[in-house]
Structures are given as structure tokens and as C-alpha cells.
C-alpha positions as a Markdown table, in Angstrom:
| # | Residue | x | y | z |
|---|---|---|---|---|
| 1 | Unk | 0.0 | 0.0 | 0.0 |
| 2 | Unk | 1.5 | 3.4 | -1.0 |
| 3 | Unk | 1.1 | 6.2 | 1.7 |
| 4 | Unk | 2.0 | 9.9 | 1.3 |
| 5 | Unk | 5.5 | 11.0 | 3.1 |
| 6 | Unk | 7.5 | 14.4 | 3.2 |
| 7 | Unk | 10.0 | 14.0 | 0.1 |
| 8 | Unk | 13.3 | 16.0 | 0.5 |
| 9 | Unk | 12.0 | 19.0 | -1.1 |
| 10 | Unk | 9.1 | 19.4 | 0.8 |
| 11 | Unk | 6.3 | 18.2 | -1.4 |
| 12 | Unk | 4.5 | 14.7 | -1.5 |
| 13 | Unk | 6.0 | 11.6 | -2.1 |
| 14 | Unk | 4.7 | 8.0 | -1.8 |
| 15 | Unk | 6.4 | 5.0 | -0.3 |
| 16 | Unk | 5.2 | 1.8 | 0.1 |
| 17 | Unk | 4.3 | 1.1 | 4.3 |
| 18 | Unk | 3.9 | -3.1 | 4.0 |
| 19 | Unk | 1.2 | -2.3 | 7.1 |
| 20 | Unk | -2.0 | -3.8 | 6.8 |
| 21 | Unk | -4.6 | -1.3 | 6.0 |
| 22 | Unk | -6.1 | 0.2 | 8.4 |
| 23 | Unk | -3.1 | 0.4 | 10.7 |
| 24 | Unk | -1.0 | 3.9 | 11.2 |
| 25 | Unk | 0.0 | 3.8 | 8.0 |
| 26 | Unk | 3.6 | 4.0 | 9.0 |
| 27 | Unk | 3.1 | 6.3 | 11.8 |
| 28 | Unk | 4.6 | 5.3 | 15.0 |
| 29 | Unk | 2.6 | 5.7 | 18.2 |
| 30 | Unk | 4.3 | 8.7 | 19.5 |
| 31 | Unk | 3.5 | 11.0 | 15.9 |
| 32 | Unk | -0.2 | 9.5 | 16.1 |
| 33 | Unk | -0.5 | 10.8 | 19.6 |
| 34 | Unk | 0.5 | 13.8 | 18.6 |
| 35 | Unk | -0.8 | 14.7 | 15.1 |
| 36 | Unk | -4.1 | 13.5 | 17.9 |
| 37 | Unk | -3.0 | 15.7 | 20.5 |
| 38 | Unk | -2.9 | 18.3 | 17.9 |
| 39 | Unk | -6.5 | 18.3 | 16.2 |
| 40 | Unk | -8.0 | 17.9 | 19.3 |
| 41 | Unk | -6.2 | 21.1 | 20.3 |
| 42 | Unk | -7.2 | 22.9 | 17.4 |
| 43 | Unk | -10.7 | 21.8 | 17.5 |
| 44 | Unk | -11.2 | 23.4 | 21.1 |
| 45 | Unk | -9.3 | 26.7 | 20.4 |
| 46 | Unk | -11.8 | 27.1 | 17.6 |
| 47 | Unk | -14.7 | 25.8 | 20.1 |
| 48 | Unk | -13.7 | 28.0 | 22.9 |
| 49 | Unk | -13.5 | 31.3 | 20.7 |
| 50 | Unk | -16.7 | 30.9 | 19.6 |
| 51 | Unk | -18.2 | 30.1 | 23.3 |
| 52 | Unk | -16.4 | 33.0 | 23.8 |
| 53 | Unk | -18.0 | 35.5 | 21.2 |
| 54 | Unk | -21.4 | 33.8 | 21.4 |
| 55 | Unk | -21.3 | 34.9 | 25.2 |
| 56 | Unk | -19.5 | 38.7 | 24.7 |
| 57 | Unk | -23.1 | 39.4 | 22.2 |
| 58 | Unk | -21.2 | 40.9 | 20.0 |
| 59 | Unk | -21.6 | 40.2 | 15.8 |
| 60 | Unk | -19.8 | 37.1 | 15.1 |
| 61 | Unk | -19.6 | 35.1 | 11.8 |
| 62 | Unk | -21.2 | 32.3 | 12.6 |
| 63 | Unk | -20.8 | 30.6 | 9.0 |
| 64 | Unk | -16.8 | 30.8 | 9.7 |
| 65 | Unk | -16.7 | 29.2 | 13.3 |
| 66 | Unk | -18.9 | 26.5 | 11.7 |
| 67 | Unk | -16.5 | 26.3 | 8.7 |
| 68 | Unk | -13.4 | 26.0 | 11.1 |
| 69 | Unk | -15.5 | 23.3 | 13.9 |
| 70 | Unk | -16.6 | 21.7 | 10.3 |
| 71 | Unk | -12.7 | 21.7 | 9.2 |
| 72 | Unk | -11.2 | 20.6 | 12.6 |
| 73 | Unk | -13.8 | 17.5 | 12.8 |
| 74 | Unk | -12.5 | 16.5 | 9.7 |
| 75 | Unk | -8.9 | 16.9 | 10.7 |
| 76 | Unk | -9.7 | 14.6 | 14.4 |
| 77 | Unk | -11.4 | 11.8 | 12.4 |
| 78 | Unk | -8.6 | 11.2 | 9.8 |
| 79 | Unk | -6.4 | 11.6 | 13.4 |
| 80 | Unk | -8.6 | 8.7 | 14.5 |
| 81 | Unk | -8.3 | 6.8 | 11.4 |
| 82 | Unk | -4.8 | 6.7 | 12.0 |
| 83 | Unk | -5.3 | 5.2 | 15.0 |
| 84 | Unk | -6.9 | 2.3 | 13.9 |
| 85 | Unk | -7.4 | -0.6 | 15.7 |
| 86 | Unk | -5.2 | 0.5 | 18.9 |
| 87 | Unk | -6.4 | 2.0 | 22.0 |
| 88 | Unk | -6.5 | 5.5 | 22.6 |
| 89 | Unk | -3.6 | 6.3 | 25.4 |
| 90 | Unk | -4.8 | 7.7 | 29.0 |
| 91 | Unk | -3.9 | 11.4 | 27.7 |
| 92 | Unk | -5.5 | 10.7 | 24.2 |
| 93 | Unk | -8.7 | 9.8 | 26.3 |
| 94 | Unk | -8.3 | 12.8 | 28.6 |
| 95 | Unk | -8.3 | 14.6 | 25.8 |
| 96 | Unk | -11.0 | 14.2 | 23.8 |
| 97 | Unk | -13.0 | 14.2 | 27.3 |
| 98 | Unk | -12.1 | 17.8 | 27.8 |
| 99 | Unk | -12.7 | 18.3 | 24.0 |
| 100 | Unk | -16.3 | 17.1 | 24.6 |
| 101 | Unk | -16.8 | 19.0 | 27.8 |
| 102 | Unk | -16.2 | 21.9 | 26.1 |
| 103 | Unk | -18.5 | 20.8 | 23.0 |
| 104 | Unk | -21.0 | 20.4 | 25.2 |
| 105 | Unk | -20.9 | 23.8 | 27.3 |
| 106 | Unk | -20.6 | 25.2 | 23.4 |
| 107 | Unk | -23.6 | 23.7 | 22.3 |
| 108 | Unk | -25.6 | 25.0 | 25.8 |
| 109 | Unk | -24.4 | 28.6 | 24.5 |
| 110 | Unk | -25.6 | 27.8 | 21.2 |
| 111 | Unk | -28.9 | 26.7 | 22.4 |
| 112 | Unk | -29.6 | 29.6 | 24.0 |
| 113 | Unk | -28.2 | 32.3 | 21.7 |
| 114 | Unk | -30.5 | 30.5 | 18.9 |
| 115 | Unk | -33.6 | 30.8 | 21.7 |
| 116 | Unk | -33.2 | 34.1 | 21.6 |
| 117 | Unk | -33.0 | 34.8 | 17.8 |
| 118 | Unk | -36.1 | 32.5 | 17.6 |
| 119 | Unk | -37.9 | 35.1 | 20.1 |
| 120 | Unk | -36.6 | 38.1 | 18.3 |
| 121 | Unk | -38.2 | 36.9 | 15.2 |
| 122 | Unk | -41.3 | 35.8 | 16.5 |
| 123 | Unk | -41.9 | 39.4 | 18.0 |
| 124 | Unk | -40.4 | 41.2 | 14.7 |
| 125 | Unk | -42.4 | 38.8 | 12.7 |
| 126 | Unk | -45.8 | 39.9 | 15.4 |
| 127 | Unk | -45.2 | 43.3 | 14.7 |
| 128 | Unk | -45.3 | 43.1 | 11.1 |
| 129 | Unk | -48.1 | 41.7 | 11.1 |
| 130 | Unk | -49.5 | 44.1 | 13.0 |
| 131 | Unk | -48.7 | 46.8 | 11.0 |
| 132 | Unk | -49.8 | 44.8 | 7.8 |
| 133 | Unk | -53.2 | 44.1 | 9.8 |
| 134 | Unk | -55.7 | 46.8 | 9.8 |
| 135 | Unk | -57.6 | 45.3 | 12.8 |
| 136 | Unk | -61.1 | 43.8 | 10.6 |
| 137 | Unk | -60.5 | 39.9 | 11.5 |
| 138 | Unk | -58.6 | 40.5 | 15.2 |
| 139 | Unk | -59.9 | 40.2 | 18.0 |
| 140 | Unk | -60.9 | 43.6 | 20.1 |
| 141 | Unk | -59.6 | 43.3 | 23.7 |
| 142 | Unk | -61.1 | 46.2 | 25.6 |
| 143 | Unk | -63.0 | 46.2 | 28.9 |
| 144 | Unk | -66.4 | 47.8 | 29.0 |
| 145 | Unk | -66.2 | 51.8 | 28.5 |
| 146 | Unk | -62.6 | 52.0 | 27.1 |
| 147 | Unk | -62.7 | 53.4 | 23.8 |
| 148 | Unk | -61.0 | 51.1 | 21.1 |
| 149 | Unk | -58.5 | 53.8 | 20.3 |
| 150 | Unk | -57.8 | 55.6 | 23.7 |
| 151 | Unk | -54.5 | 56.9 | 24.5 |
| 152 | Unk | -53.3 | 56.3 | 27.7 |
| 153 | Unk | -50.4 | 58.9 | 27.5 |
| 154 | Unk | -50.8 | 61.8 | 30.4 |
């Protein structure tokens, strides 16, 4: 099976690994670890920043933090992958276990920052309706001797 090394120039070069597939695909343990070590890394800067933003409520580009998560779950599975069949080590474990803790307090932020657009929109959306509306099929809620139209400014 051919796999892609660093030739002496810098670019790509093949060279044949005689693993069976699936394994490291001549990677020792130690560069797995860390090309590992490294994605995960990554993966939670780019989570963290955008915990981060989502809490400061200031304009953030969602579209790129979900382009970089999108890029950096791609870059931990083929880190996986080259795992294959061994077993993660004790700091490989620990983490993707603060990787996930910090997915999961991402998503919480998330969930709530998307509450709130929903809301926003739902009383932007009420509103234009209201204006578009001019009152014939809603219903009138006044109590008895209020006039329909009274201000109530003093």
C-alpha cells in the first residue's frame, strides 16, 4: 500500500508502508499521539473562541466558526483513522474528554443564543403583522367603557 510521506523537497511523495490497511499507516505511536493531541487542540481553540463570542453578544460570523468546527472535525477523524485498531492512550482519552466538555458547554451557548433569535423573530415577525393588519378579522380586547383607540399617555 503506498502512503504519502514528506519527500526531500518538501512536497509529496509515496512510499510503500507493507502495514496492513487500516493500521498507522507508517506512523509510529508517539507521531499518532501527537498529530491526535494536535487536532483535538485545534478543535477546542476554535470551540472555545466561539463560546467566547457567542457569550460577549457581539456580531460574530457564525458561518466561519462552523466552517473551522466543520474543518477541525475532519482533521480529528482522519487523526482517529490513524489510530486504527489501537487503543486510545490515557492522555488521548483525557483529551477528547475535555474536547467534549467543552462541546457540550458550546452547544448549551448555542442553544440559547438560537432561543433568543427564535424570540426576536417571532416578536419582529408579530409586529409586522401588526402593522400589515388593519384590525377587521382580530380580535378587540377592551374592557367595558374603554374606547377602542384611547390613548393612555398623560
Amino acid at each position: 500500500m503506498r502512503s504519502p510521506s514528506i519527500a526531500r523537497n518538501g512536497g509529496l511523495a509515496s512510499s510503500d508502508s507493507g502495514k496492513k490497511p487500516g493500521a498507522a499507516r507508517g506512523a509510529d505511536d508517539k507521531s499518532v499521539s501527537v498529530i491526535l493531541e494536535n487536532a483535538v487542540r485545534r478543535l477546542e481553540e476554535t470551540v472555545e473562541q466561539e463560546t467566547t463570542a457567542l457569550r460577549s453578544r457581539a456580531p460574530i460570523d457564525l458561518q466561519a466558526f462552523n466552517n473551522r468546527k466543520s474543518q477541525g472535525l475532519l482533521e480529528l477523524d482522519r487523526a482517529l483513522r490513524l489510530l486504527g485498531a489501537n487503543q486510545p492512550t490515557a492522555d488521548m482519552k483525557s483529551a477528547l474528554k475535555s474536547l467534549r466538555d467543552k462541546l457540550d458547554l458550546n452547544r448549551e451557548v448555542l442553544k440559547t443564543h438560537l432561543d433568543a433569535v427564535r424570540e426576536v423573530a417571532g416578536i419582529i415577525a408579530e409586529a409586522m403583522r401588526n402593522a400589515e393588519s388593519d384590525g377587521t378579522y382580530s380580535l378587540s380586547f377592551r374592557s367595558k367603557g374603554q374606547a377602542r383607540d384611547q390613548d393612555y399617555s398623560a
